[in-house]
C-alpha positions, 0 to 999 in steps of 0.5 A, spaced: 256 379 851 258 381 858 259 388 856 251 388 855 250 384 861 254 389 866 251 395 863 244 391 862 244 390 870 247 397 872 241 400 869 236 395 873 239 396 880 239 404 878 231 404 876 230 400 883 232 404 886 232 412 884 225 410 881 221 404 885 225 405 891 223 412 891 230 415 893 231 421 890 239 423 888 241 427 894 239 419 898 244 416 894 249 422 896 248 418 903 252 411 904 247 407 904 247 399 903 245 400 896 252 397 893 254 390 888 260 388 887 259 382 881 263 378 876 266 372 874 271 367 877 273 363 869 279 360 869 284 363 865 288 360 860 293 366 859 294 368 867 294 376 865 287 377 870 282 379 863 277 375 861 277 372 854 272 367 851 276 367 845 283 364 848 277 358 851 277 362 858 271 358 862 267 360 867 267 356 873 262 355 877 262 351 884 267 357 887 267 360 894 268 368 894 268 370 900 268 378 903 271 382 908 272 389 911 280 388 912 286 384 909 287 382 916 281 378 916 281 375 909 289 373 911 285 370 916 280 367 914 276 370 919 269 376 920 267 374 913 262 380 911 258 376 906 260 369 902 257 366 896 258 360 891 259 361 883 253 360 878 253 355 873 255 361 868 262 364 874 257 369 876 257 371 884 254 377 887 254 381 893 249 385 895 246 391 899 254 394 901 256 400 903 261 403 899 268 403 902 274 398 901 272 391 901 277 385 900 274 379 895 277 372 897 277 366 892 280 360 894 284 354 890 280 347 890 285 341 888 284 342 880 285 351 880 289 356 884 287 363 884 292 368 879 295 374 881 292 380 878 292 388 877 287 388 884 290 383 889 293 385 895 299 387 897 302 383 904 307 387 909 313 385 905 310 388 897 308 381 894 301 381 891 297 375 894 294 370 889 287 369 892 285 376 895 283 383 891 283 389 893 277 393 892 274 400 893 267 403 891 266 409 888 261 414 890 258 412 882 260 405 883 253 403 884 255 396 881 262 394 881 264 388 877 270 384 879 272 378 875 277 373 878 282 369 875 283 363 876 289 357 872 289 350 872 293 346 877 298 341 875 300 336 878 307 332 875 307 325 880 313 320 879 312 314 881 319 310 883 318 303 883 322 296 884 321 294 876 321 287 878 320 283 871 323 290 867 317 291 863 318 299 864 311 299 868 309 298 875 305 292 876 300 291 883 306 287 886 311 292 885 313 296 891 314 304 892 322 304 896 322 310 900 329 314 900 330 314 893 332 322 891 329 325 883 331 331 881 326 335 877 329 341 873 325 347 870 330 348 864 328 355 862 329 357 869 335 353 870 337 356 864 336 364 866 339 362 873 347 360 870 345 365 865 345 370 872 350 366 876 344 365 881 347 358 884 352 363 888 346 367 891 345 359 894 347 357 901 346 350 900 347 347 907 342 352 911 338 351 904 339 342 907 338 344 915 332 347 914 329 341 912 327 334 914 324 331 909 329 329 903 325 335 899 330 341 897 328 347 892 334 351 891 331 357 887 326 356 882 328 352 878 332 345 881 327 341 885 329 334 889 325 330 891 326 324 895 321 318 896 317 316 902 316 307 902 309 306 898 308 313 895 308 316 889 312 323 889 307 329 887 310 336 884 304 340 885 302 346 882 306 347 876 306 352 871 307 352 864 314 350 862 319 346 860 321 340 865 327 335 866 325 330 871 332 325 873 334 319 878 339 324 883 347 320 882 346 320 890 340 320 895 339 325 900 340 324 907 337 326 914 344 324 916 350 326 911 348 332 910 354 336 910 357 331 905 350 332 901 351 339 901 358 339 897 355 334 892 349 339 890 355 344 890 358 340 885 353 338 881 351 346 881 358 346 877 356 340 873 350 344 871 353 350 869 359 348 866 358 342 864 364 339 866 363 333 871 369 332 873 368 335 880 361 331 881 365 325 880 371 326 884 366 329 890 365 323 894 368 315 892 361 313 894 357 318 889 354 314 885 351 308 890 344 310 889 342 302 891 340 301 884 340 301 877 337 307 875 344 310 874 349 307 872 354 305 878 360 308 874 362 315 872 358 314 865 351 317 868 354 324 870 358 324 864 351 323 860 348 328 864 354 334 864 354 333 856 347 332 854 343 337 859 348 342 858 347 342 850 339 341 851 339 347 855 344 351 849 339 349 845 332 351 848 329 358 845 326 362 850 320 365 845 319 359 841 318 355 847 313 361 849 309 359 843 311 352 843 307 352 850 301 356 848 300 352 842 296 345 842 301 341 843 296 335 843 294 336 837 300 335 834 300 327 831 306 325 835 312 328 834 316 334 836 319 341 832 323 346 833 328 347 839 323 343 843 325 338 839 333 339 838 332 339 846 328 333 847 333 329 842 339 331 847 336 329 853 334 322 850 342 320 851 341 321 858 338 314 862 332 315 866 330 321 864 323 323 864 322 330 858 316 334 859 312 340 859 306 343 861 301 348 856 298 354 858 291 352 859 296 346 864 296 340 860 302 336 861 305 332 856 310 327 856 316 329 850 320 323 852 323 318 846 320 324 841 313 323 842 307 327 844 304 324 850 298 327 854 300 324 861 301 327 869 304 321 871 312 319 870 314 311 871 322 311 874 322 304 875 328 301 879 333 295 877 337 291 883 344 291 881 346 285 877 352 280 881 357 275 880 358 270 886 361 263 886 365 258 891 373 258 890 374 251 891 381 246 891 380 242 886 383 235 888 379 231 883 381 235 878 373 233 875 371 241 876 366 241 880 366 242 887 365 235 892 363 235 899 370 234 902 373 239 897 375 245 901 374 253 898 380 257 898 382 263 899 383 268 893 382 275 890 377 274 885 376 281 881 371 284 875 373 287 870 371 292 864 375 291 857 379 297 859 382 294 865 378 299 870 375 295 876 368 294 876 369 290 883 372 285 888 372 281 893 377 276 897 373 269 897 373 266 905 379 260 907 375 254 908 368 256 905 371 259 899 365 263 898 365 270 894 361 276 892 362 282 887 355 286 888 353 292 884 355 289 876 353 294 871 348 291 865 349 290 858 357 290 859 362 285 858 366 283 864 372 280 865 372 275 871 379 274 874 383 270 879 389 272 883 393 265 882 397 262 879 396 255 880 391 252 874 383 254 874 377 251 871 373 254 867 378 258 864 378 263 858 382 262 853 379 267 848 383 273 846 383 279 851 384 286 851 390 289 852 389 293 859 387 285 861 394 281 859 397 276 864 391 276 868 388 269 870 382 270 867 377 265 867 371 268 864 367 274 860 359 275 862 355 279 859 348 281 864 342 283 860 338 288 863 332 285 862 335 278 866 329 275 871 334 273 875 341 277 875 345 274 881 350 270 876 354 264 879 361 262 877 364 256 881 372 257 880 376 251 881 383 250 883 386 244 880 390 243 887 395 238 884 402 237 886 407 237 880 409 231 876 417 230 878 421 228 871 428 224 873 433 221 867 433 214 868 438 211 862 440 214 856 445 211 850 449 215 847 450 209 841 443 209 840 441 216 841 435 213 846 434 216 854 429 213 858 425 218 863 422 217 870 416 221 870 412 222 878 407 222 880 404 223 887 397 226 887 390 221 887 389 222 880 391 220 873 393 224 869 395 225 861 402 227 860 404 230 854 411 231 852 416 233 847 423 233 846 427 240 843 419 243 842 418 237 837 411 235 836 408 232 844 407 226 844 402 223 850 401 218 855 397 215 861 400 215 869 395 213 874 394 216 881 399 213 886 398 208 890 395 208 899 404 208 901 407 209 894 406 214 889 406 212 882 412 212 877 412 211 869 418 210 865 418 213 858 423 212 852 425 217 848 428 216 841 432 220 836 435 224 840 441 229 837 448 230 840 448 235 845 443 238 849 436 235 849 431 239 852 425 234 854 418 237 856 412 235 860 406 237 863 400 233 866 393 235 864 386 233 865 378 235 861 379 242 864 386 244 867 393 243 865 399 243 869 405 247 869 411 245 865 417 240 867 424 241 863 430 236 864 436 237 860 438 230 857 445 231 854 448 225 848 455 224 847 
């Protein structure tokens, strides 16, 4: 069809003018204004500058074409020549030229961008520039046809905010942070960079002081991006491809950038080894991203080493060729092939957004295994869980903090099942208040205090073997969909003098002693006791009096001749004291 319309409309423009014009053949030897230059601007799904309605390349109609004489001007945008917009059928025309060398300009509007093709013009360093061809007429160039290609522009926009209700979906209330880092990667060029060893071609810090916006390409294939308060992030202009898009383990920073710089320097490491070793040893404060998007341990950099380095591995490049010029949305729901080999190893990375976009510039969601036709990518932000609480004297011995019961100073620490700190904080004297930020969710933590000196609540349960002889007084587990993640955990001090253990009497003959028991505290307490670890028998002593402390005798019987060992402790509802031991020797 365009054949015959380019032959159809070569034979009138002819007709007029060598007949109905009456100019004979040696006119047209003259430069004369008697030239076309005409054609298509279509959207072209293959990109390779050739109009093909078979492959569903569609004309497009609206589009500025601009002429001019030089390259200059058309970089330029100045001394158009001529200026036309698309038909609704693509078609431009330019009439009435002289034959000579012209230069067509085609711009992109927000939805396509002009593509390279045999024609454009070349700038002063070689590069041919999308947008601007070159064109000559010919002597016998009476109508010359130009079509002009155009791709679709995608945009990829990731949208990072404060997930405050953890539903996984930005609500009107939920706000847009600023200073939150994204890394978007291009997994095929990715791959070709290690496979070239073209991370050493970067130099990273000029790379870092050229900008001021926390926005960073290191070549062609890693991109950061960093969050401005209230908007969204747009990867603009993207070509058809496999892409990763991944919570950064630091925030990039106008003001640390020399320390930024040895972290994408280890991080390239990461990426080409998969090794994380030397990202998790860069800096000790790597992983403080201010939220929990990425675990604030060593266990999201291990994730990422481990399984973006096998996704890579497993990624063909000619499949995912013609995975991407195949309908992907036609497909019901799930993935096949490397895509889906790929997608399955980047699923066990947290906060990972999987995507790709087709050759006609539709992009899709991969993510989970499944297939949806999206530009926009949720990352939703977590604040860190905490444990906070009030160490306090426990002069009552009830548990529970009274006005005049002052907070004492302490080391309170969080522990993983392993024995690894997960944080600590010295509770304030006289206040006692404590505060351990920045607790991992869905993991069980071991709360423990640095005293010796009996505490309520305590764990009694059974503890891992990295944590024996620790004072631990409980085991909290934070659900990541939690409403409120600030745990409170009041640890109290039984703050209690020792009862004193005398030997008052005894008598050989009967095998009996009678013991003194003590007590100088403003509290009554059970006592338990027991002679030669025999079974505990107990016992009421009251608190003691305003001037005097109390004292209680208890008689002992069915001694044995010898040494005999009696052992008593105070306890209460929540705590217990220390043993006493008192040697009673029968003759």
């Amino acid at each position: 069809m365009k054949k015959m319309l380019k032959i159809a409309l070569s034979l009138l423009l002819c007709f007029a003018f060598l007949t109905g014009a009456g100019l004979s053949a040696g006119a047209i030897s003259l430069n004369l204004p008697i030239n076309t230059i005409t054609g298509t601007v279509f959207v072209d799904t293959d990109q390779n500058g050739i109009l093909d309605v078979k492959k569903l390349d569609l004309p497009k109609a609206g589009m500025k074409v601009t002429l001019y004489s030089s390259l200059q001007d058309a970089q330029a945008g100045t001394k158009a020549v001529k200026s036309a917009s698309t038909s609704s059928l693509g078609l431009y025309s330019f009439t009435g030229l002289k034959r000579g060398t012209y230069y067509l300009s085609y711009a992109k509007d927000a939805n396509v961008s002009p593509v390279v093709m045999g024609k454009s013009a070349v700038d002063a360093d070689g590069n041919q520039i999308p947008g601007i061809l070159k064109v000559t007429i010919g002597s016998t160039d009476l109508v010359l046809w130009q079509d002009l290609a155009l791709r679709k522009i995608t945009n990829l926009n990731l949208t990072v905010f404060n997930d405050a209700n953890v539903n996984g979906v930005k609500d009107a209330a939920e706000t847009i942070p600023g200073g939150k880092t994204m890394i978007i990667l291009d997994l095929l060029k990715l791959k070709d960079m290690i496979e070239n060893n073209s991370f050493g071609e970067i130099d990273i810090l000029s790379t870092l002081l050229s900008t001021l916006t926390g926005n960073v390409d290191l070549g062609d294939a890693v991109f950061f991006r960093t969050t401005t308060e209230g908007q969204k992030i747009q990867f603009p202009d993207v070509q058809k491809g496999i892409y990763v898009m991944i919570r950064s383990p630091f925030n990039l920073t106008l003001t640390n950038l020399i320390s930024d710089a040895g972290r994408i320097a280890a991080l390239f490491t990461l990426l080409q080894s998969g090794d994380p070793s030397a990202l998790i040893n860069e800096t000790a404060g790597l992983l403080d991203t201010g939220d929990m998007t990425t675990i604030p341990t060593n266990t999201y950099i291990q994730l990422l080493a481990t399984w973006l380095t096998k996704a890579m591995d497993a990624l063909d490049s000619a499949e995912v060729e013609r995975y991407l010029g195949a309908d992907i949305g036609a497909q019901t729901s799930m993935l096949s092939g490397t895509v889906r080999a790929a997608a399955n190893l980047l699923d066990k990375i947290p906060a990972m957004r999987f995507a790709a976009v087709d050759r006609w510039g539709s992009s899709y969601d991969l993510t989970d295994l499944r297939i949806t036709k999206t530009s926009e990518f949720l990352f939703g932000l977590r604040d860190f869980a905490s444990i906070a609480g009030v160490v306090y004297s426990d002069t009552n011995a009830d548990g529970k903090k009274a006005t005049l019961e002052l907070g004492k100073a302490v080391k309170v620490t969080a522990y993983d099942a392993g024995g690894n700190v997960l944080g600590s904080d010295d509770s304030m004297a006289v206040l006692g208040s404590y505060t351990i930020e920045k607790m991992p969710y869905d993991t069980d933590i071991y709360l423990a205090i640095d005293s010796a000196e009996p505490v309520s609540p305590y764990y009694d349960g059974t503890l891992p073997d990295a944590l024996q002889g620790l004072t631990v007084i409980g085991v909290y587990n934070i659900p990541f969909d939690l409403p409120d993640p600030q745990l409170k955990a009041d640890i109290g001090i039984a703050s209690v003098t020792n009862l004193g253990l005398q030997l008052k009497s005894k008598n050989d003959a009967a095998k009996t002693a009678v013991v003194t028991v003590t007590n100088k505290n403003f509290a009554s307490y059970t006592v338990e006791y027991s002679v030669n670890d025999g079974s505990a028998s107990e016992t009421t002593i009251s608190s003691r009096g305003l001037f005097s402390d109390t004292k209680k005798d208890i008689t002992l019987s069915g001694l044995v001749s010898g040494e005999n060992i009696v052992r008593i402790h105070w306890k209460t509802a929540l705590y217990a004291g220390p043993y006493v031991e008192l040697a009673v020797t029968i003759n």
